[in-house]
MDTraj code that builds the backbone (N, CA, C; nanometers):
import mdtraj as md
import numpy as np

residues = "UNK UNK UNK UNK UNK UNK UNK UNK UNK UNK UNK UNK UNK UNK UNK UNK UNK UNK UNK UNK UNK UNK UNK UNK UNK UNK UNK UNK UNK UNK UNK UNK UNK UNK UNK UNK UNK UNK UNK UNK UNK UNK UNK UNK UNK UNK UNK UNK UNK UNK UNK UNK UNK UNK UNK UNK UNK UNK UNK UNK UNK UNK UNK UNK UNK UNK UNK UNK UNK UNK UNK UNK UNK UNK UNK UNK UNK UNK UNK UNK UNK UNK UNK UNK UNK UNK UNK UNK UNK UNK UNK UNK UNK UNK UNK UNK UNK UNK UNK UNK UNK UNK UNK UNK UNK UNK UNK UNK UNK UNK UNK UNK UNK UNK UNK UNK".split()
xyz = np.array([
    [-2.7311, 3.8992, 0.1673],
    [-2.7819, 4.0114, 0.2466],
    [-2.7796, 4.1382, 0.1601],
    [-2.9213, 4.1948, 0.1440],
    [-2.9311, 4.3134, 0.0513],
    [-2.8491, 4.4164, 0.1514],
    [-2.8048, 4.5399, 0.0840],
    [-2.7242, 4.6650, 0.1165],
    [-2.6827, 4.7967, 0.0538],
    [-2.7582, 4.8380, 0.1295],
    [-2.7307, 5.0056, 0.0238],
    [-2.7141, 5.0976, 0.1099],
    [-2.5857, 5.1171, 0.0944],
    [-2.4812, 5.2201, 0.1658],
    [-2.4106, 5.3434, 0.0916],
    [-2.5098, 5.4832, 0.1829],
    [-2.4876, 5.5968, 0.1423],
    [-2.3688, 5.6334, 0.1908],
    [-2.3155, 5.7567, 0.1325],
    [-2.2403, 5.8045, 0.1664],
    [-2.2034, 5.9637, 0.1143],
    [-2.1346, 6.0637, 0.1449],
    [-2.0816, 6.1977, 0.0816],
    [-2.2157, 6.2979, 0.1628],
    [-2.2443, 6.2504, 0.2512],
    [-2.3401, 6.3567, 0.3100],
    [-2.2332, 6.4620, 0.3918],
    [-2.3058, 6.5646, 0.4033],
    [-2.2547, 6.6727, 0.5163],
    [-2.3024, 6.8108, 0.5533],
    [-2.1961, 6.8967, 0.5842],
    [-2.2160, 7.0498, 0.6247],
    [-2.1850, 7.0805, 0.4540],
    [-2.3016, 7.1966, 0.3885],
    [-2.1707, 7.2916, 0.3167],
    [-2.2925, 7.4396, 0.3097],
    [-2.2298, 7.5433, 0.2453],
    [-2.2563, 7.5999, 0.2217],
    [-2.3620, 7.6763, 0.1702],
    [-2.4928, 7.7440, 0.1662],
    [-2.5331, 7.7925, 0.0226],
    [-2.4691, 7.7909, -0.1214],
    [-2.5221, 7.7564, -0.2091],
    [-2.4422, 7.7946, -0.3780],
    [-2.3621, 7.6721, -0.4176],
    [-2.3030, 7.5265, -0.2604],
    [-2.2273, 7.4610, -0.2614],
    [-2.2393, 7.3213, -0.3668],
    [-2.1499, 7.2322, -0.3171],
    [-2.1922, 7.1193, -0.4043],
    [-2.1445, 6.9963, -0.3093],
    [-2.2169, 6.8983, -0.3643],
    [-2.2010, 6.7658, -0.2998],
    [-2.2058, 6.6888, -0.3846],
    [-2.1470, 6.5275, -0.4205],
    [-2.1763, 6.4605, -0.4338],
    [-2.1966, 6.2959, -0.3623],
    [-2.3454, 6.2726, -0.3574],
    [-2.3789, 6.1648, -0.2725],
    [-2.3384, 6.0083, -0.3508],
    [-2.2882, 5.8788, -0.2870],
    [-2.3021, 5.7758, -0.4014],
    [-2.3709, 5.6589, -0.2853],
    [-2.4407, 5.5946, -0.3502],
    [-2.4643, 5.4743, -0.2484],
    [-2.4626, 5.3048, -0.3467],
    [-2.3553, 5.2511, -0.2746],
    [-2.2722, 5.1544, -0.2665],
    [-2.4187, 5.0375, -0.2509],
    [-2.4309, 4.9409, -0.3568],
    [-2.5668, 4.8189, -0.3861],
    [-2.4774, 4.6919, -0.3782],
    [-2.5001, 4.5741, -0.2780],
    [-2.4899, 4.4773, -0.2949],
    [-2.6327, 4.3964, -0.2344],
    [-2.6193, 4.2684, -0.2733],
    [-2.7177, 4.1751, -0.2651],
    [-2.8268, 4.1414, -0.3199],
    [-2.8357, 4.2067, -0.4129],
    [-2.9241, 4.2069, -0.5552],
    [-2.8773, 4.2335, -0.6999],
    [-2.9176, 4.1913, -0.8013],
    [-2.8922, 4.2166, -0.9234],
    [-2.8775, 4.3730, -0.9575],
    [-2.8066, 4.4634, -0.9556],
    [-2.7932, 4.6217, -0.9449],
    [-2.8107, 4.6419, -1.1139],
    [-2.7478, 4.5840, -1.1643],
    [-2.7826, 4.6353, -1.2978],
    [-2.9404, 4.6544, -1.3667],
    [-2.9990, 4.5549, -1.2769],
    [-3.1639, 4.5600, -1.3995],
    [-3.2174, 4.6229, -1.2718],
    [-3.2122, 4.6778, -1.2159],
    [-3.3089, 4.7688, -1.1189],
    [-3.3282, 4.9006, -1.1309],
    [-3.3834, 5.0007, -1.0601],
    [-3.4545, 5.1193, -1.0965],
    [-3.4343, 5.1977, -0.9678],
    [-3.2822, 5.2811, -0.9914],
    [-3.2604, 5.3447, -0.8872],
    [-3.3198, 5.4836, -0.8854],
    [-3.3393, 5.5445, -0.7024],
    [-3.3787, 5.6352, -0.7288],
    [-3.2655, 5.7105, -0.5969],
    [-3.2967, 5.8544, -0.5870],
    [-3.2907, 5.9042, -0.4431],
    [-3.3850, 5.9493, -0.3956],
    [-3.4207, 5.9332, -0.2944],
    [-3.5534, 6.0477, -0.2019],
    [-3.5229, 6.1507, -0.1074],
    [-3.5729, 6.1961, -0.0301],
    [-3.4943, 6.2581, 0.0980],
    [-3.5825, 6.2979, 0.1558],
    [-3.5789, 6.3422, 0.2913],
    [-3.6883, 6.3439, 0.3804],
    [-3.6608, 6.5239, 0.4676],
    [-3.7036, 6.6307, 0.4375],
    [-3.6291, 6.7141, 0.4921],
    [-3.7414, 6.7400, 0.6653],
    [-3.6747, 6.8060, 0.7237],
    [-3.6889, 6.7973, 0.8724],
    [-3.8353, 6.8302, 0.9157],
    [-3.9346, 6.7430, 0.9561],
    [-4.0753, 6.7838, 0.9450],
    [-4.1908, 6.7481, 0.8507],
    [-4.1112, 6.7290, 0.7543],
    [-4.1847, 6.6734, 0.6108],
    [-4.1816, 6.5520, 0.6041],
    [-4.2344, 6.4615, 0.4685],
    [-4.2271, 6.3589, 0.4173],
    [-4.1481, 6.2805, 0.3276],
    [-4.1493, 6.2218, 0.2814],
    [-4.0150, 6.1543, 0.2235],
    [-4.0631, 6.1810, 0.0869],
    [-3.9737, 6.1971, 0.0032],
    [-4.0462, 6.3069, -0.1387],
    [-3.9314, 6.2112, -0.2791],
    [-3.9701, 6.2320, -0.3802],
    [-3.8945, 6.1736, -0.4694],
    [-3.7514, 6.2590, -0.5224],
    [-3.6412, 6.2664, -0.5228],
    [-3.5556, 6.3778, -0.5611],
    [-3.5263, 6.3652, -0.7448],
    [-3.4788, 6.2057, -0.7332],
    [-3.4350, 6.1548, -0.8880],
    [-3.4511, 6.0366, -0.9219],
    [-3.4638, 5.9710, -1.0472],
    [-3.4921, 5.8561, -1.0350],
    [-3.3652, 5.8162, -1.1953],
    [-3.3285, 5.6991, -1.2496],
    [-3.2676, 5.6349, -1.3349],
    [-3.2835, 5.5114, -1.4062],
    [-3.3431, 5.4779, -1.5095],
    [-3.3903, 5.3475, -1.5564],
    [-3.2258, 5.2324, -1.5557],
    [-3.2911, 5.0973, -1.6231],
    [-3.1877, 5.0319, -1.5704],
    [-3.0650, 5.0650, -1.6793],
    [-3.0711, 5.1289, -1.8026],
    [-3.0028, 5.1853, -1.9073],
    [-2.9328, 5.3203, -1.8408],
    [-2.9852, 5.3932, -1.7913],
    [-2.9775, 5.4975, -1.7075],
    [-2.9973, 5.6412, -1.8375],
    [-3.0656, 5.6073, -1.9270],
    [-3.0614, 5.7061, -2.0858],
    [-3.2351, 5.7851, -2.0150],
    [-3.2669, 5.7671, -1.9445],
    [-3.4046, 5.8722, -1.9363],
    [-3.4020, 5.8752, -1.7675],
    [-3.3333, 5.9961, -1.7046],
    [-3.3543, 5.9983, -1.5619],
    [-3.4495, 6.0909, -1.5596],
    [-3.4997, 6.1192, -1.4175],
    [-3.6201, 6.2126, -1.4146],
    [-3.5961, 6.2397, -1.2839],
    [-3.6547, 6.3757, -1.2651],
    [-3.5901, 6.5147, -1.1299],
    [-3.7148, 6.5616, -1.1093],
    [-3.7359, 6.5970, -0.9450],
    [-3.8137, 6.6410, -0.9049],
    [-3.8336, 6.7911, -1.0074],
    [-3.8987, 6.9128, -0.9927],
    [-3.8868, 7.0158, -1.0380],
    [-3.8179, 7.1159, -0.9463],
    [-3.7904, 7.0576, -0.8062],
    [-3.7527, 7.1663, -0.7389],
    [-3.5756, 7.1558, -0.7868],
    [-3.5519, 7.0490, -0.8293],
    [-3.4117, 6.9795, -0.8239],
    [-3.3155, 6.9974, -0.9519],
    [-3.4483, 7.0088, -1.1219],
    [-3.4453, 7.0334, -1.2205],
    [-3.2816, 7.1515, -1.2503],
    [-3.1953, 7.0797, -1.3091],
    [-3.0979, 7.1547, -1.3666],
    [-2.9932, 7.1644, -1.2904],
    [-3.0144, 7.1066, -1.1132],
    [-2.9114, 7.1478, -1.0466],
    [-2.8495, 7.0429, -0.9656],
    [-2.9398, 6.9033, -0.9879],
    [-2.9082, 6.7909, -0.9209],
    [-2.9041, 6.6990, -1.0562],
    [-2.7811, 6.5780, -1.0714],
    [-2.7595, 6.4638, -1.2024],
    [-2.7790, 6.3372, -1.0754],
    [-2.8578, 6.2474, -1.0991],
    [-2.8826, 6.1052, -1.1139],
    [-2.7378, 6.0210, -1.1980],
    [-2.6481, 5.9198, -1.1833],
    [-2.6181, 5.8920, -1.2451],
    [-2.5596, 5.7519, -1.1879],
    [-2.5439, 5.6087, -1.2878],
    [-2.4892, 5.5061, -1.2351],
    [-2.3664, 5.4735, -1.2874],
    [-2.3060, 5.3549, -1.2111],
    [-2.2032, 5.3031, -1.2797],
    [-2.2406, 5.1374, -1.2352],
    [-2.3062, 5.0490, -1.3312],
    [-2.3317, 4.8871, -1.2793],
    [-2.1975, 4.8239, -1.2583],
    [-2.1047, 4.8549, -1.3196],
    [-1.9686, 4.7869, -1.2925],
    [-1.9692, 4.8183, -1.1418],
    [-1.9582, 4.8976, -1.0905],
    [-1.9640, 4.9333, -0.9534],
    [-2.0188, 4.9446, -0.8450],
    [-2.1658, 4.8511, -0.9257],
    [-2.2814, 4.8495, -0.8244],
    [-2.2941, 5.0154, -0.7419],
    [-2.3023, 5.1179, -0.8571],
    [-2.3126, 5.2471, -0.7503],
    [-2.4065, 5.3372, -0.8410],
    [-2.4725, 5.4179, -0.7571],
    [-2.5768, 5.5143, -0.7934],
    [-2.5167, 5.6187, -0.6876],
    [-2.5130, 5.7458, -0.7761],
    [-2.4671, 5.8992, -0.7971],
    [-2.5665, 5.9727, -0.7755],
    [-2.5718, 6.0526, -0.6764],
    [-2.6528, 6.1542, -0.7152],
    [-2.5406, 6.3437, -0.6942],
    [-2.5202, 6.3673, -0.8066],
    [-2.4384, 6.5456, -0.7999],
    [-2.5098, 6.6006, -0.7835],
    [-2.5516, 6.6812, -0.6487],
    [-2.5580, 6.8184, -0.6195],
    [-2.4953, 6.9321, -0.6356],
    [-2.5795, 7.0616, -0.7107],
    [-2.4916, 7.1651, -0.6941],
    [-2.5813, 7.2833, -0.6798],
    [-2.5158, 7.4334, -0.6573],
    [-2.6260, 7.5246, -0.6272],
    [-2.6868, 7.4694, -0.5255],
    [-2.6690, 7.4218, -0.3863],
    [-2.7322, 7.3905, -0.2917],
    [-2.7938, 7.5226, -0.2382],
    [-2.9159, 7.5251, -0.1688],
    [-2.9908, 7.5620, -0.0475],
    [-3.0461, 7.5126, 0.0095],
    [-3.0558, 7.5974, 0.1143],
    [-3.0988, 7.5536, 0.2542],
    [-3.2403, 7.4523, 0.2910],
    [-3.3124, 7.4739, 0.1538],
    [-3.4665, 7.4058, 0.1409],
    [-3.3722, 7.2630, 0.1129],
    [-3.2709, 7.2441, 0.0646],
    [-3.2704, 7.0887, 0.0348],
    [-3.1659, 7.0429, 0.1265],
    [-3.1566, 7.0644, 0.2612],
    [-3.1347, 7.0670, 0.3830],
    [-3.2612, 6.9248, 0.4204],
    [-3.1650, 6.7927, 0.4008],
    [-3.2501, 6.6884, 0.4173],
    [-3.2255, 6.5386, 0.4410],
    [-3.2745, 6.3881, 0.4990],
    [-3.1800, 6.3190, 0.5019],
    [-3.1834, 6.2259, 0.3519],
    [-3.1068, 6.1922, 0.2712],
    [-3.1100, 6.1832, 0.1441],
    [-3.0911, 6.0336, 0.1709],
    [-3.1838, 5.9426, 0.0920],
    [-3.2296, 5.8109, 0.0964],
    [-3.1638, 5.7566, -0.0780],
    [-3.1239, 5.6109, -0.0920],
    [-3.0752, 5.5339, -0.1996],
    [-3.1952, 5.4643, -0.1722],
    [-3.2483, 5.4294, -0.3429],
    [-3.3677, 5.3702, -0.2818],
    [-3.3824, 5.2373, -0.4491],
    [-3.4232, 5.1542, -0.4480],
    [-3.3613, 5.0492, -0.5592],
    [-3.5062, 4.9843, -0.5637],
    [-3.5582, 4.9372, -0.6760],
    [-3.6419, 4.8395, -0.7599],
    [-3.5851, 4.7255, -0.8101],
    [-3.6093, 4.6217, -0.7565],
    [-3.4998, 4.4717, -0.8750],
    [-3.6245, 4.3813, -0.8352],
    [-3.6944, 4.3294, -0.9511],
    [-3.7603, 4.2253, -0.9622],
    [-3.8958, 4.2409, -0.8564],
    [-3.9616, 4.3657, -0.8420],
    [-4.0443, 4.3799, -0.7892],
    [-4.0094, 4.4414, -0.6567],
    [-3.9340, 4.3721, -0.5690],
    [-3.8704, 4.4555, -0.4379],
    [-3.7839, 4.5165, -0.4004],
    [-3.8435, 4.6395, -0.3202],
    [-3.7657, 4.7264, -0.2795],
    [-3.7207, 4.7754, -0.1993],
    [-3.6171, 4.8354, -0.2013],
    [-3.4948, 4.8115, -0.1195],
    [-3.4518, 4.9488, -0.0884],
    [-3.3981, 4.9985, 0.0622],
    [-3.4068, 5.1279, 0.0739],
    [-3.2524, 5.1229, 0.2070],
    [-3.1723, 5.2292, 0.1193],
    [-3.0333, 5.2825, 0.2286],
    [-3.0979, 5.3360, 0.3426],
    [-2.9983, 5.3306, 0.4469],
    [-3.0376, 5.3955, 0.5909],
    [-3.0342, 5.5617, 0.5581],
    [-2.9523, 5.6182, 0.4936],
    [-2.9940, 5.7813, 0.4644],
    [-2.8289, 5.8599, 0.4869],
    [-2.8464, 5.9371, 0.4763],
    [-2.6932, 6.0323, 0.4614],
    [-2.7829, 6.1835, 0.4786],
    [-2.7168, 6.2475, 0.6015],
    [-2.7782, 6.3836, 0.5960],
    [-2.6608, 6.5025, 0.5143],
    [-2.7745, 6.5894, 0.4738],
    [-2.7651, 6.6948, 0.3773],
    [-2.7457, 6.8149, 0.4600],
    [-2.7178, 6.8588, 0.4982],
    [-2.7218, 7.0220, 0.5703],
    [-2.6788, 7.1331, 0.4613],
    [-2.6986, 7.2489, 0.4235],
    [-2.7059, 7.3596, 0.3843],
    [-2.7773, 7.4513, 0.4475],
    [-2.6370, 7.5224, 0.4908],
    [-2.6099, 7.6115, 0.6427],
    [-2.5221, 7.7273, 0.6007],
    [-2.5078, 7.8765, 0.6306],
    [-2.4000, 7.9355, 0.6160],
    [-2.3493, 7.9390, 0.7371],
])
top = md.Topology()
chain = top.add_chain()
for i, resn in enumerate(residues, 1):
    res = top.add_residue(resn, chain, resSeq=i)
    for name in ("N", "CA", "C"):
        top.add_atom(name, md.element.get_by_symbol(name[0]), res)
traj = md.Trajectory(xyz[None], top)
């Protein structure tokens, strides 16, 4: 049974920080192509970050550029995403989202709030 379980969502601040991780079983985690997305309230589901299966070339939206890290650990079947410098625009529900062998595979979501 595939599974990708977010977690580290919440309330914080303007300026704040978070870090999200979502927990991969039931597929090969190491040769896949993680990403995060997030869907903010009204909108569409948008790309935030993405990580090859090496994890040596990640790639960031531009809104996200410099202030959000992508990062894995395969021993741990886990994908990272650090937030920092939060605002209120990235006030959203933040999706784990995985590539292995063609199919893909998507977490139930973890909400983001940035609120003062």
């Amino acid at each position: 049974q595939v599974q990708l379980v977010e977690s580290g969502g919440g309330l914080v601040q303007p300026g704040g920080s978070l870090r999200l991780s979502c927990v991969a079983s039931g597929f090969t985690f190491s040769t896949s192509i993680l990403s995060w997305y997030r869907q903010p309230p009204g909108k569409e589901r948008e790309l935030v970050a993405r990580i090859t299966r090496t994890g040596s070339i990640p790639n960031y939206a531009d809104s996200v550029k410099g202030r959000f890290t992508i990062s894995r650990d395969n021993a741990k079947n886990t994908v990272y995403l650090q937030m920092s410098s939060l605002q209120p625009e990235d006030t959203a529900v933040y999706y784990c989202h995985a590539i292995g062998r063609g199919i893909v595979y998507w977490g139930q979501g973890t909400q983001v709030t940035v609120s003062s």
